[in-house]
Structures are given as structure tokens and as C-alpha cells.
MARBASE-941687 format. One record per residue (C-alpha): residue number from 1; residue in three letters; chain; x, y, z. Coordinates in steps of 0.25 Angstrom, whole numbers. Each point is the difference from the previous one (the first is absolute). Last residue first. Example, Ala and Ser with C-alpha at 12.3 -4.5 7.8 and 13.67 -1.06 7.14 Angstrom:
<r k="2" r="SER" c="A" xx="55" yy="-4" zz="29"/>
<r k="1" r="ALA" c="A" xx="-6" yy="-14" zz="2"/>
! end
This chain:
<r k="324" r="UNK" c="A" xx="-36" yy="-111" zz="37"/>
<r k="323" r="UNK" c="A" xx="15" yy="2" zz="2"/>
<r k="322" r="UNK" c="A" xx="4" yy="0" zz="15"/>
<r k="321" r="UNK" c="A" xx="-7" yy="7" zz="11"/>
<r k="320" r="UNK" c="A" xx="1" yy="15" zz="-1"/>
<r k="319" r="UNK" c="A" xx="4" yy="-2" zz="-14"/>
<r k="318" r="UNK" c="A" xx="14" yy="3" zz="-4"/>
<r k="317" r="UNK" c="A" xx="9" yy="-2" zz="-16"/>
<r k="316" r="UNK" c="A" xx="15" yy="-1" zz="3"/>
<r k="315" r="UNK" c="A" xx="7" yy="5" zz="-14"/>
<r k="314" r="UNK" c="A" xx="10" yy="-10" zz="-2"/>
<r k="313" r="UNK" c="A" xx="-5" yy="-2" zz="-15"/>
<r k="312" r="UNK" c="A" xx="-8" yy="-13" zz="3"/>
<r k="311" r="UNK" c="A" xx="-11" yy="7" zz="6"/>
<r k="310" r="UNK" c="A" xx="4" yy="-5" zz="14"/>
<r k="309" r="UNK" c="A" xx="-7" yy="0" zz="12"/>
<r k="308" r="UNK" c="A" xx="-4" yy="8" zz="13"/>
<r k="307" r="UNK" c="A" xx="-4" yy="-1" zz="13"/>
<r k="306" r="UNK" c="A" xx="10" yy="-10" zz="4"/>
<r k="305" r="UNK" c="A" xx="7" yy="-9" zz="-9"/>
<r k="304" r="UNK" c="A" xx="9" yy="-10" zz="2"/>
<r k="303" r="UNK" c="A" xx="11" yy="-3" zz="-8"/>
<r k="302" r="UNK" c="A" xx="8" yy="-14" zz="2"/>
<r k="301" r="UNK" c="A" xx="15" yy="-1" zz="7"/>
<r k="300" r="UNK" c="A" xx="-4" yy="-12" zz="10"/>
<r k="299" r="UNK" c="A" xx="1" yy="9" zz="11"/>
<r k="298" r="UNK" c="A" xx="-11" yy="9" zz="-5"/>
<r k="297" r="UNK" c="A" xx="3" yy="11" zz="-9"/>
<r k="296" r="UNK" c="A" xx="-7" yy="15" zz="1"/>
<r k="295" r="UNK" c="A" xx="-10" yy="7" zz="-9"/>
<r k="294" r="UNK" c="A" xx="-7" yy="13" zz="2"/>
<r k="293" r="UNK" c="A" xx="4" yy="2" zz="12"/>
<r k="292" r="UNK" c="A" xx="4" yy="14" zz="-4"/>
<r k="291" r="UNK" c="A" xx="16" yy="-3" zz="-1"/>
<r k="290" r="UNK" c="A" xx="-2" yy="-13" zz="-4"/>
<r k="289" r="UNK" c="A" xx="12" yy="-1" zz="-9"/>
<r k="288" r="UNK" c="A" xx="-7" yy="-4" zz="-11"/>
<r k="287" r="UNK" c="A" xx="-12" yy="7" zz="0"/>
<r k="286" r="UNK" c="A" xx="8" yy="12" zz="5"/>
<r k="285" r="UNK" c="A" xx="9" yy="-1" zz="-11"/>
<r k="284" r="UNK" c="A" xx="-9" yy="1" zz="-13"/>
<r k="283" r="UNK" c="A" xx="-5" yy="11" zz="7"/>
<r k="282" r="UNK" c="A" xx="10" yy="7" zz="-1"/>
<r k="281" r="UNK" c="A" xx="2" yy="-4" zz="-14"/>
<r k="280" r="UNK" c="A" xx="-12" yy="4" zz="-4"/>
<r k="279" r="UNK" c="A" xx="1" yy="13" zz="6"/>
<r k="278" r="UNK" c="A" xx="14" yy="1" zz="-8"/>
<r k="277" r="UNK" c="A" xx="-7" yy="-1" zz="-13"/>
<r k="276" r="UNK" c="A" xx="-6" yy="12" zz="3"/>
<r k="275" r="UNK" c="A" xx="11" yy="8" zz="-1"/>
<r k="274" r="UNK" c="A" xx="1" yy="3" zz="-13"/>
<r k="273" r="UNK" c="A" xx="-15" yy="5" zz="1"/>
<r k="272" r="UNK" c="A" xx="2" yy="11" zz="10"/>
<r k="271" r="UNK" c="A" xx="-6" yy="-4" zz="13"/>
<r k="270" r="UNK" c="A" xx="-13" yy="4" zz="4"/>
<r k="269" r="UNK" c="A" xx="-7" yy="-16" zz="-1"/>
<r k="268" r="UNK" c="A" xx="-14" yy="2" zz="-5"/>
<r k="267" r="UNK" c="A" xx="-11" yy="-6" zz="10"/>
<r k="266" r="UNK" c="A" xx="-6" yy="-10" zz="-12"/>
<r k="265" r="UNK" c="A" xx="-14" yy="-3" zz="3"/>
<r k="264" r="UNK" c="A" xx="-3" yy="-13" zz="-8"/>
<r k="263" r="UNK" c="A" xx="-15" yy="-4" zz="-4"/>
<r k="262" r="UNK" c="A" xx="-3" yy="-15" zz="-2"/>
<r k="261" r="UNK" c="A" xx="-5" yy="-12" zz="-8"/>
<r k="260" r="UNK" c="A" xx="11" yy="-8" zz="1"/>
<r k="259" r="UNK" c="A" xx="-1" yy="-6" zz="14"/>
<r k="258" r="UNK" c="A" xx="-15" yy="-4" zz="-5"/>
<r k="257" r="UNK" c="A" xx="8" yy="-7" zz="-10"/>
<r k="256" r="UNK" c="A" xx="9" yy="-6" zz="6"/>
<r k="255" r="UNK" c="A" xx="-7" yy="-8" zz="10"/>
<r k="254" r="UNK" c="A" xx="6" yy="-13" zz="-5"/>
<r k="253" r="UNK" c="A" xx="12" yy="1" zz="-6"/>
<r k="252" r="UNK" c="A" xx="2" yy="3" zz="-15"/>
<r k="251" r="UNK" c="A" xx="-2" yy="14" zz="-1"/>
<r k="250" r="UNK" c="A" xx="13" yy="1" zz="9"/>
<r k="249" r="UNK" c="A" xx="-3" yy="11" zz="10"/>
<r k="248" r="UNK" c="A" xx="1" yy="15" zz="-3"/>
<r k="247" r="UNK" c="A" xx="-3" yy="-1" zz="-14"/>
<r k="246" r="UNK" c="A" xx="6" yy="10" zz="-8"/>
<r k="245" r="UNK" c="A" xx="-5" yy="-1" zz="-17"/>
<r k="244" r="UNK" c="A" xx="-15" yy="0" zz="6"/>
<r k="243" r="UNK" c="A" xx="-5" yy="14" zz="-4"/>
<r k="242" r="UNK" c="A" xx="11" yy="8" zz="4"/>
<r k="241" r="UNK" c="A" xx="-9" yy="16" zz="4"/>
<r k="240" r="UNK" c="A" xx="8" yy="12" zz="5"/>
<r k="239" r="UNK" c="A" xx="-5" yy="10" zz="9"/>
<r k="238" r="UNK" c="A" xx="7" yy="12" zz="7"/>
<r k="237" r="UNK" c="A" xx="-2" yy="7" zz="12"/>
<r k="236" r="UNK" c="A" xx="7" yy="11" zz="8"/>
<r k="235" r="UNK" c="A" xx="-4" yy="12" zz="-8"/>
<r k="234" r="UNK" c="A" xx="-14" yy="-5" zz="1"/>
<r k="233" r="UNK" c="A" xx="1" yy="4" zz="15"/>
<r k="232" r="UNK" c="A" xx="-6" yy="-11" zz="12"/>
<r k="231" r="UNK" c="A" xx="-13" yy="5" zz="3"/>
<r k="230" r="UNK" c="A" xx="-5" yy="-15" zz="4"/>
<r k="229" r="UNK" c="A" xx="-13" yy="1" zz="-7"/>
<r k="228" r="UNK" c="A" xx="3" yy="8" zz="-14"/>
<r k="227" r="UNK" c="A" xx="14" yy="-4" zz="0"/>
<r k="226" r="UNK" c="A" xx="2" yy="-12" zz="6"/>
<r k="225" r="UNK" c="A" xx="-13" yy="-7" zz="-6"/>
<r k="224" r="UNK" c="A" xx="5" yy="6" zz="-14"/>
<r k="223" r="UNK" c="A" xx="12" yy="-6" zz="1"/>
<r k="222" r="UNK" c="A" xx="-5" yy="-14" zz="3"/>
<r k="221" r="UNK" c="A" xx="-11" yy="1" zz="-10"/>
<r k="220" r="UNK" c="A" xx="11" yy="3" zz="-10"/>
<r k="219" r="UNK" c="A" xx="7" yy="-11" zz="2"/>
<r k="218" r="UNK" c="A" xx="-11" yy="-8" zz="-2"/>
<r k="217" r="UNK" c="A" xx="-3" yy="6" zz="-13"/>
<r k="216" r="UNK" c="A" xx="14" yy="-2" zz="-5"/>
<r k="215" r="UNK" c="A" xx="-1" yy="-14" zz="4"/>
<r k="214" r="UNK" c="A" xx="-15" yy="-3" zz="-7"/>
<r k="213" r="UNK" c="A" xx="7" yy="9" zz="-14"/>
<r k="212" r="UNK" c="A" xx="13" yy="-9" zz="0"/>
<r k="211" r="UNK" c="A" xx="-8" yy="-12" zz="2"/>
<r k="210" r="UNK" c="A" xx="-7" yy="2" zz="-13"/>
<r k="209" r="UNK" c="A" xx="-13" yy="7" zz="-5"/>
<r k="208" r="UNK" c="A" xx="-6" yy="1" zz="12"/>
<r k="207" r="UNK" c="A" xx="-16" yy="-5" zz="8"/>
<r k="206" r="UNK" c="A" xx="4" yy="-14" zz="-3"/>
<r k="205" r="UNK" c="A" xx="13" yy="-2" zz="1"/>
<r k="204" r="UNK" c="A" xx="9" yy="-6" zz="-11"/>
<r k="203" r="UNK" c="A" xx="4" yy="-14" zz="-1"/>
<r k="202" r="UNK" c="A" xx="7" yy="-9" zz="10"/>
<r k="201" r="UNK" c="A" xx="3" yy="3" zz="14"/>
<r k="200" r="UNK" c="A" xx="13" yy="4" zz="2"/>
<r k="199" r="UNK" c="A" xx="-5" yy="10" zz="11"/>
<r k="198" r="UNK" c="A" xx="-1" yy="15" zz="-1"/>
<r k="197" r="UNK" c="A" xx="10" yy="11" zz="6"/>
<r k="196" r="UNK" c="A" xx="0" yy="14" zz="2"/>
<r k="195" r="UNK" c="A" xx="10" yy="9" zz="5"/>
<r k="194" r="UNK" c="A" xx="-1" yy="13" zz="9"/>
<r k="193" r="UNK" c="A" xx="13" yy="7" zz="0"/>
<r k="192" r="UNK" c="A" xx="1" yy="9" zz="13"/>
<r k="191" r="UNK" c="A" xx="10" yy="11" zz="2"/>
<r k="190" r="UNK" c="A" xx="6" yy="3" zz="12"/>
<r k="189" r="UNK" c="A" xx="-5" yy="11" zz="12"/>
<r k="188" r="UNK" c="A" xx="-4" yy="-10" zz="10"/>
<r k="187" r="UNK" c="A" xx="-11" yy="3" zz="10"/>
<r k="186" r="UNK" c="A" xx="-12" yy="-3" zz="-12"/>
<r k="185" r="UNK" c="A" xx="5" yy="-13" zz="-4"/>
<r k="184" r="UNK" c="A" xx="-2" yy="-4" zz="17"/>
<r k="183" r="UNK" c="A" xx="-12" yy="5" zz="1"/>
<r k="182" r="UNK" c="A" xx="-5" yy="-8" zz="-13"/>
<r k="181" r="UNK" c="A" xx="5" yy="-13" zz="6"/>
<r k="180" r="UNK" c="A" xx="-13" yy="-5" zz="7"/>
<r k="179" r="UNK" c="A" xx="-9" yy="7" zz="-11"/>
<r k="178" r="UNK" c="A" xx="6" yy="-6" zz="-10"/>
<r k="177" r="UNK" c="A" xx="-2" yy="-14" zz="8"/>
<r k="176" r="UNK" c="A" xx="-14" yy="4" zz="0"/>
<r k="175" r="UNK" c="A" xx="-5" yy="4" zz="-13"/>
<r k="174" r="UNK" c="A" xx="6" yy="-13" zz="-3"/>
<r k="173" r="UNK" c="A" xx="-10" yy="-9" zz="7"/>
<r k="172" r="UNK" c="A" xx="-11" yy="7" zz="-3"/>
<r k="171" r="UNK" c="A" xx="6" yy="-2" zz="-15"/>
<r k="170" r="UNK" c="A" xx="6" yy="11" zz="-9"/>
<r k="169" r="UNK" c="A" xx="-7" yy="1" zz="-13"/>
<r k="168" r="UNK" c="A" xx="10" yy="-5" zz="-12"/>
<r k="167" r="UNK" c="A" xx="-10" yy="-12" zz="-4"/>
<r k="166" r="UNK" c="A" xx="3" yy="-12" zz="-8"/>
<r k="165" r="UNK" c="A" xx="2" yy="-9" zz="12"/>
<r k="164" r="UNK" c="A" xx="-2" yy="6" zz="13"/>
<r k="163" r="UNK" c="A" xx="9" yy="9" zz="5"/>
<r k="162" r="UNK" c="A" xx="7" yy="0" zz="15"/>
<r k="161" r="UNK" c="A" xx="-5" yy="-14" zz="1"/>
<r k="160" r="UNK" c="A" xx="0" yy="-4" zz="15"/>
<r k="159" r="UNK" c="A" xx="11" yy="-9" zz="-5"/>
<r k="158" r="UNK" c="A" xx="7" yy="13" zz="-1"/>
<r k="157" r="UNK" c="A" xx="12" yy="6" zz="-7"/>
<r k="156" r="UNK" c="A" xx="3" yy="14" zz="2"/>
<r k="155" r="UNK" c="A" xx="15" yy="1" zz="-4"/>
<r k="154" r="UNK" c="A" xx="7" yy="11" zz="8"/>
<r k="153" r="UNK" c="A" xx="13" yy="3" zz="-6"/>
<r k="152" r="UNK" c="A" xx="11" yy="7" zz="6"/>
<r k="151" r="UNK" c="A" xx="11" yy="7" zz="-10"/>
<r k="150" r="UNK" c="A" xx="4" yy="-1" zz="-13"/>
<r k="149" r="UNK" c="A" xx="12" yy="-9" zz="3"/>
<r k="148" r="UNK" c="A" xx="-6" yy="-9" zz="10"/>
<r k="147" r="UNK" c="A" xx="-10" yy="-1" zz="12"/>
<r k="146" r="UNK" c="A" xx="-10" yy="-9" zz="-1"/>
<r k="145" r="UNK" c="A" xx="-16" yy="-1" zz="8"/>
<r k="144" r="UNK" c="A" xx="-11" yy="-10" zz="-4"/>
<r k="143" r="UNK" c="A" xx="-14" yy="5" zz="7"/>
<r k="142" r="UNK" c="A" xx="-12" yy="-8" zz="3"/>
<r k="141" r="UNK" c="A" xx="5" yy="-9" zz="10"/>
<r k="140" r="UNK" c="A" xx="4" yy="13" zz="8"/>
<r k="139" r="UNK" c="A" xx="-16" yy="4" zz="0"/>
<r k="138" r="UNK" c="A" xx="-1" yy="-4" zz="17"/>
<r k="137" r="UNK" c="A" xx="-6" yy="14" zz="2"/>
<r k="136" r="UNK" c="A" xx="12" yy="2" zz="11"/>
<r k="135" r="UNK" c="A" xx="8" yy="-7" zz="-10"/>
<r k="134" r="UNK" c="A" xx="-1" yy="9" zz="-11"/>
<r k="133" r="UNK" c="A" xx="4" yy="12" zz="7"/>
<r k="132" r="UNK" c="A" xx="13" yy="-6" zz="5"/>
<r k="131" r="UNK" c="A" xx="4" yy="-4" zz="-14"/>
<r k="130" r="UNK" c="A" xx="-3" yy="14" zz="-8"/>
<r k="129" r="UNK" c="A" xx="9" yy="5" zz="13"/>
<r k="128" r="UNK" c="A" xx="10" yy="-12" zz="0"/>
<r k="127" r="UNK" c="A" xx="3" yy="3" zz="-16"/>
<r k="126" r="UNK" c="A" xx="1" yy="15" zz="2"/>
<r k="125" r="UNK" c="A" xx="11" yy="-3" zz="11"/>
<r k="124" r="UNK" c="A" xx="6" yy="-11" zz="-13"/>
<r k="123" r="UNK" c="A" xx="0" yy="12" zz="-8"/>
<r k="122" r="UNK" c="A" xx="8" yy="8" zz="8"/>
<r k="121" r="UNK" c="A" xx="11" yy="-11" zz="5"/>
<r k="120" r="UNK" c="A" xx="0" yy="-2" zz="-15"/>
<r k="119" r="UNK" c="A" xx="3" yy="13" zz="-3"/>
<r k="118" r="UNK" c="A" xx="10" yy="1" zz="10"/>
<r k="117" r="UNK" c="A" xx="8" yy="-15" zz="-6"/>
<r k="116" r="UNK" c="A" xx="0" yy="9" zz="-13"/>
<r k="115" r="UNK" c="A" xx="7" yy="11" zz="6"/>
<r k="114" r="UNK" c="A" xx="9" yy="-10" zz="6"/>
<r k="113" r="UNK" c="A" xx="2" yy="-5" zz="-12"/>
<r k="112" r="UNK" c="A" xx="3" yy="13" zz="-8"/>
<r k="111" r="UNK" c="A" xx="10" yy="4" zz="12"/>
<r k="110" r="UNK" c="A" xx="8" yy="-15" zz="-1"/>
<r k="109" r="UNK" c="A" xx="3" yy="3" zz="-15"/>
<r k="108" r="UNK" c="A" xx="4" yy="14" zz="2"/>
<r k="107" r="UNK" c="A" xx="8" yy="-5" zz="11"/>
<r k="106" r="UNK" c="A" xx="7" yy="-13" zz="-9"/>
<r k="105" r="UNK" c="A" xx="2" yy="11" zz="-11"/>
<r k="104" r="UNK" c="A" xx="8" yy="9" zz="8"/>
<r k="103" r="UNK" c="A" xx="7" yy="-12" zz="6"/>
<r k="102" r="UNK" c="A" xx="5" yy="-4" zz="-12"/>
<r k="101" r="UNK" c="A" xx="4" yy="14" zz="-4"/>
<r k="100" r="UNK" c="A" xx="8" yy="1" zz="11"/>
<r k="99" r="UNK" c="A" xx="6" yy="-12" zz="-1"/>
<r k="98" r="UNK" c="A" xx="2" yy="2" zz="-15"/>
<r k="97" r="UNK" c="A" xx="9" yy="13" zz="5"/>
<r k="96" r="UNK" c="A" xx="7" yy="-7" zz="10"/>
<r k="95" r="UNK" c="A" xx="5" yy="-11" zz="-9"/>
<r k="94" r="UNK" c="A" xx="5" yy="11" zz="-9"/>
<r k="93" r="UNK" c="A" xx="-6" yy="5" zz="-14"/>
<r k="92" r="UNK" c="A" xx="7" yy="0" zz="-11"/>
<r k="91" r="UNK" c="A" xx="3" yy="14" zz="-4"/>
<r k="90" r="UNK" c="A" xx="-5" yy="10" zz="-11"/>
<r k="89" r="UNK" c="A" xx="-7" yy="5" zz="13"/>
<r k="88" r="UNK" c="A" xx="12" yy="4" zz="6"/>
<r k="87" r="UNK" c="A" xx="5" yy="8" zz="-13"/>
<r k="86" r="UNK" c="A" xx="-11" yy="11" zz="1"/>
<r k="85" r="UNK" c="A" xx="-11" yy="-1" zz="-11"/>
<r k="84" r="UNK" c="A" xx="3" yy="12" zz="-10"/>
<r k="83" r="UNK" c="A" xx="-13" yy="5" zz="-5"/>
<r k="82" r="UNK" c="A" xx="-3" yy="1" zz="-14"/>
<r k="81" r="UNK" c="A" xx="1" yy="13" zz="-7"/>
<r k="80" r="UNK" c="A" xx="-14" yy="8" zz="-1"/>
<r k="79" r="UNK" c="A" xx="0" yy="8" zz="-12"/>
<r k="78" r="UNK" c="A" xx="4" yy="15" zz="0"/>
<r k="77" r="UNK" c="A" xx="10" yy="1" zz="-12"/>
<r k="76" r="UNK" c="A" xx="-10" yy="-1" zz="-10"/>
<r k="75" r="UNK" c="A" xx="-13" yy="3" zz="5"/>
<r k="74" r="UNK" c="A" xx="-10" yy="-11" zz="1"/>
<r k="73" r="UNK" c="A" xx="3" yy="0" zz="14"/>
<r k="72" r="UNK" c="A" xx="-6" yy="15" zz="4"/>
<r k="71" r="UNK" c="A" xx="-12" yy="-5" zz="-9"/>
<r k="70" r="UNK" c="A" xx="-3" yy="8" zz="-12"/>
<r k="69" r="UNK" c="A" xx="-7" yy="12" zz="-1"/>
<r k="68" r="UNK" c="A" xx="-9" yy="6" zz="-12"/>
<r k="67" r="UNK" c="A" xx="-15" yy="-5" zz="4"/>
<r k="66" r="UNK" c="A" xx="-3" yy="0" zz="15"/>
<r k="65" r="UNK" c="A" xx="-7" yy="-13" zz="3"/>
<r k="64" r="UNK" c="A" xx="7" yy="-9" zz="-10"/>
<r k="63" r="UNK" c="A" xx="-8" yy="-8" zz="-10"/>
<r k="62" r="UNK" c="A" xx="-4" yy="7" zz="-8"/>
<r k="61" r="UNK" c="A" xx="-11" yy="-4" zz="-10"/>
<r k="60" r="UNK" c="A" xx="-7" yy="11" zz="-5"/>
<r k="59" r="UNK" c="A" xx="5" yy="-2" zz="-16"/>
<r k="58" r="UNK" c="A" xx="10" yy="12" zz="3"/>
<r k="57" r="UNK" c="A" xx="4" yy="-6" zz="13"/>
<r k="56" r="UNK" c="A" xx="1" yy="-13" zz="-5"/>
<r k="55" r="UNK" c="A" xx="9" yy="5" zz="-12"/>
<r k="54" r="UNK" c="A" xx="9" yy="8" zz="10"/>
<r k="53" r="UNK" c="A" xx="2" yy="-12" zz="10"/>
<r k="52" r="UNK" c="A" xx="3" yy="-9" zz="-14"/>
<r k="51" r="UNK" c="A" xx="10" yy="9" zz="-3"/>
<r k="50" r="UNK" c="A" xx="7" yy="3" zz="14"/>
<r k="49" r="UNK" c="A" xx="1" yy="-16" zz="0"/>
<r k="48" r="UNK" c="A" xx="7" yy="3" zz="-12"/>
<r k="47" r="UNK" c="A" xx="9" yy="8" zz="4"/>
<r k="46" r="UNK" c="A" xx="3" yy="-7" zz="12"/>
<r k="45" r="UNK" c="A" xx="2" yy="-13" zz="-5"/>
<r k="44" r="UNK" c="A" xx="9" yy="7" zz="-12"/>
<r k="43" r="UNK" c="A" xx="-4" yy="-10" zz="-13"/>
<r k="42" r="UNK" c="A" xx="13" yy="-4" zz="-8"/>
<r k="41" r="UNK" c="A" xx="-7" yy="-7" zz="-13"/>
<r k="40" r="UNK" c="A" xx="-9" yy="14" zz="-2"/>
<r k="39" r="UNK" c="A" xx="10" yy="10" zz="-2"/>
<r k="38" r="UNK" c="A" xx="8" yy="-11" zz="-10"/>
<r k="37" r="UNK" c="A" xx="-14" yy="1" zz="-8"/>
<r k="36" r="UNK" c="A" xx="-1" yy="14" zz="1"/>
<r k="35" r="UNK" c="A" xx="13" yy="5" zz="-3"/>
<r k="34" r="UNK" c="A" xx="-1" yy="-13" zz="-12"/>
<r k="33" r="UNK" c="A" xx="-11" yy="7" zz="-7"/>
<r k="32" r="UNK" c="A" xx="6" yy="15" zz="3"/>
<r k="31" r="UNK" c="A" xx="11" yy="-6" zz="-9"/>
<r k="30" r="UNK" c="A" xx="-9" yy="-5" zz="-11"/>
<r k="29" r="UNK" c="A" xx="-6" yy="12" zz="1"/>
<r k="28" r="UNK" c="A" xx="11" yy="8" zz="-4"/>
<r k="27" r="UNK" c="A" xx="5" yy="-10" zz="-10"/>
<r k="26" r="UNK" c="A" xx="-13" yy="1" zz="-8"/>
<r k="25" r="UNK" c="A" xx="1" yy="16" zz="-1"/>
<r k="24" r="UNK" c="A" xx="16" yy="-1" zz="-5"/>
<r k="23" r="UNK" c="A" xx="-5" yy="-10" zz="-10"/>
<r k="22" r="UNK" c="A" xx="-12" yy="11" zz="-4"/>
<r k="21" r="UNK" c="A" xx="8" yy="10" zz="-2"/>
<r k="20" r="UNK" c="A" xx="11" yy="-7" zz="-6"/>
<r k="19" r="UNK" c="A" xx="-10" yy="-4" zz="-11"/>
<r k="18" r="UNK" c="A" xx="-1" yy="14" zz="-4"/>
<r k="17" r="UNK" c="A" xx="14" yy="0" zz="-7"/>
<r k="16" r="UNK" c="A" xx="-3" yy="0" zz="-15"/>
<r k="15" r="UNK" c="A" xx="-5" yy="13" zz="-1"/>
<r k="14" r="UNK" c="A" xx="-6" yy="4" zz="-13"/>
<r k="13" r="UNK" c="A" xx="8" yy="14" zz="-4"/>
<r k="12" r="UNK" c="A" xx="-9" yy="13" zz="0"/>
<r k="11" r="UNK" c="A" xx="-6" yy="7" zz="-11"/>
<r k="10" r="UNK" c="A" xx="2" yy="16" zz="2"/>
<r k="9" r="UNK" c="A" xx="9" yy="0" zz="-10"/>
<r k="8" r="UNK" c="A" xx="-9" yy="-5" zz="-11"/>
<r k="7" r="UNK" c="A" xx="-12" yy="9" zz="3"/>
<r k="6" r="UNK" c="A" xx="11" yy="11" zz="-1"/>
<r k="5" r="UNK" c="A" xx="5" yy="-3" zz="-13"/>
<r k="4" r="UNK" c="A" xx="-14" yy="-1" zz="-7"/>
<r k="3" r="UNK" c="A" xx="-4" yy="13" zz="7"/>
<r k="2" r="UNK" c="A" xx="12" yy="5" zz="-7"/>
<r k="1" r="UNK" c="A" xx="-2" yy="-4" zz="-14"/>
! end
């Protein structure tokens, strides 16, 4: 009877109030979900630029040279303020000021073209050399000279045949005008462009694939002739091949295409390239103006030229005695 009695006092009560346990449990992490989520939608640029810095170091991918320091501007409170621009410059400026600034312009303008106008003074002393030398062999017929943008191109053209047809092997003829101006190449210190040219003859040549391999090879004779004969540095020289896309005479006249069929020496202008323009211009001027007795006007008003020709772009085109 009294074991009976303990057993049956030792029973505990069902509890009904577990639920709680479990509601208060879901509550708590649904309010740790929305900590989070409202912790996400306001991101701190700095903190989280310092997150992805420490993610990329641990992965092996800083990005900073030291790891662990920020920037002396990145600190809050130390960034660069923007600078206060005095109150005379917030101004309209007064005549006097675009005046000066006018006139500062017009010098800078004027310097650039007298510095083009020197070059060309340069280039057409080379010009008289090449020139001179020719003559006293009587080879100036064979040689086209221009100055332009690019510099002063010596475009051996022959009617003693610098190349025969199909072939990229210099002629007697043309061993000998490079020879006449090779000297004069190798006193200069510019850079030389040799480019070569074919004829619009049609269909491909014989011994090539294309026009474009026959005027690369003929540059390429040219260059090589310079270098390995007439010593004048590698460094210096430079071949490019056109095929038959840049006549120097219209293909249509008569004559054209042994004219065509040439090998260009380029004396490359040494001014800065955005000043080029204005060699072109200067000369542009003196073969209009008659500055270098290029072309002059007779008492009817008509042009006459002396010693040289146009190209149709106002670049004035020399040969010892007038175009061949």
C-alpha cells in the first residue's frame, strides 16, 4: 500500500504550456531575420569596401600594397575639400584680358609657323644638295622631288628605266642615280621611308604574286642598296610597298606608266606630327606667292612656272629641268 501511494505521487502533471517555448523560439529568429535583412539594405561604403579588401586578401587577391591601412582620404573627416576658386576668375573677363589672350594665341600660332617655315628652309637646302649632285652627272631628269607634310620625297623616276618591267633588281641606270644621292642621305641624320611603287598596268606580274609583293620588293632593293652598300644605318630606314593604288602621274596620260613604276625616298619631316600640316601650308605659300621662284605671274595675271610644277594639291613638285 505505500509503494502504491508513492508511485502515485511521484506522477507529474502533463504540461500544457510547452508551445510557448517554441513560439518565443520562432520570434527570436524571426527578429535576428529582419536585424540582418534591415543590416543588409543600408550598406556602409567603407565597411563594406573593407569587406571585400579582407575577402580578397583571404582568397589571395589584395588589392592594396600594404594590407590593413586605408588611404589618408578615405578617412572620414580627412577627405579633400574642393578648392575655392578666387572671386576675380568667377568674372567676366575684360576687353584687355581677351586681348591678351588673343594675342597669346596669334604668337603661338605665328612660332608653330615659322617653325614649320625653318624646316622647310631645311629640307629644301637638302633638296638643292640631292639636286646639285645630280646635275653634275646630268641624272636630274631621272629624279622627281616634293616637299609636303611628311617630309621631302625623292621619287626616282627614269625614262632610262630605273626598273625593268616585272623585275625588282635595280637597273645600271638606277644604281647610279642612288649612288649620286647616297652621300647626301648619309650626312643627314632624318629618317628615311623607302616606298615602292608599280605601274597600272593590267594583271599581275610575272615573277610576283601581286603588285603589292613586286613594290615591296623594290623598296626593299632600295634599302637594302643603302644599307649594305652605301653604309647608311638600319635604324634610319624603313620600307613600305603600295602596289599601284598611288600613281604619281595620271595613269591615263601618256607616259604614265613608266612615271608610275617607281621607288620613293621619303626624308621624314622632324616636326611633331600636329604640326605638319603647317609645312604644307608653307609651302602651299611659297608656290603661290613666289617666294622661291617657284611660280610668278606675268603682266597678264597668268601662272608660270619655273623649275617646278604643281601636283594639284599645292605642293610644288621640282626636277632639274622641268617635269620628264
Amino acid at each position: 500500500m505505500s509503494r502504491r501511494r508513492r508511485q502515485a505521487h511521484e506522477e507529474e502533471h502533463e504540461n500544457h504550456e510547452r508551445w510557448l517555448i517554441t513560439y518565443a523560439d520562432m520570434i527570436t529568429l524571426l527578429m535576428v531575420l529582419f536585424i540582418v535583412l534591415f543590416a543588409m539594405s543600408t550598406v556602409e561604403e567603407k565597411k563594406f569596401n573593407a569587406l571585400k579588401d579582407g575577402l580578397a586578401a583571404g582568397f589571395g587577391q589584395s588589392t592594396s600594397i600594404l594590407d590593413g591601412s586605408d588611404a589618408v582620404l578615405d578617412q572620414s573627416g580627412v577627405s579633400a575639400v574642393e578648392p575655392v576658386v578666387p572671386s576675380h576668375f568667377l568674372t567676366p573677363q575684360s576687353s584687355s584680358d581677351t586681348q591678351a589672350v588673343s594675342e597669346a594665341m596669334q604668337k603661338q600660332n605665328q612660332d608653330q609657323y615659322d617653325a614649320a617655315a625653318a624646316e622647310a628652309d631645311r629640307l629644301e637646302a637638302i633638296e638643292k644638295r640631292i639636286m646639285d649632285a645630280l646635275k653634275a652627272r646630268n641624272l636630274q631628269d631621272d629624279v622627281q622631288t616634293v616637299i609636303d607634310g611628311r617630309g621631302l620625297t625623292i621619287s626616282l623616276v627614269s625614262r632610262h628605266v630605273v626598273f625593268q618591267a616585272n623585275l625588282a633588281t635595280l637597273s645600271p641606270r638606277g644604281r647610279e642615280i642612288v649612288d649620286t644621292i647616297a652621300p647626301v642621305l648619309r650626312q643627314i641624320d632624318d629618317e628615311l621611308a623607302i616606298e615602292g611603287h608599280t605601274n597600272q598596268a593590267p594583271g599581275a606580274p610575272k615573277y610576283y604574286a601581286s603588285d603589292w609583293d613586286l613594290s615591296a620588293a623594290r623598296a626593299v632593293t632600295v634599302l637594302r642598296y643603302l644599307n649594305e652598300q652605301k653604309g647608311i644605318p638600319a635604324e634610319r630606314l624603313s620600307a613600305v610597298g603600295f602596289g599601284k593604288v598611288r600613281p604619281l602621274v595620271d595613269p591615263s596620260k601618256p607616259g604614265s606608266q613608266m612615271l608610275n613604276k617607281r621607288v620613293d625616298i621619303v626624308v621624314q619631316s622632324a616636326l611633331a606630327s600636329e604640326n605638319q600640316q603647317l609645312l604644307d601650308q608653307v609651302m602651299y605659300d611659297r608656290a603661290h606667292n613666289g617666294t622661291d621662284g617657284s611660280r610668278t605671274t606675268d603682266e597678264n595675271g597668268d601662272t608660270d612656272s619655273t623649275n617646278a610644277s604643281g601636283d594639284g594639291s599645292g605642293n610644288v613638285v621640282r626636277t632639274g629641268r622641268g617635269t620628264p
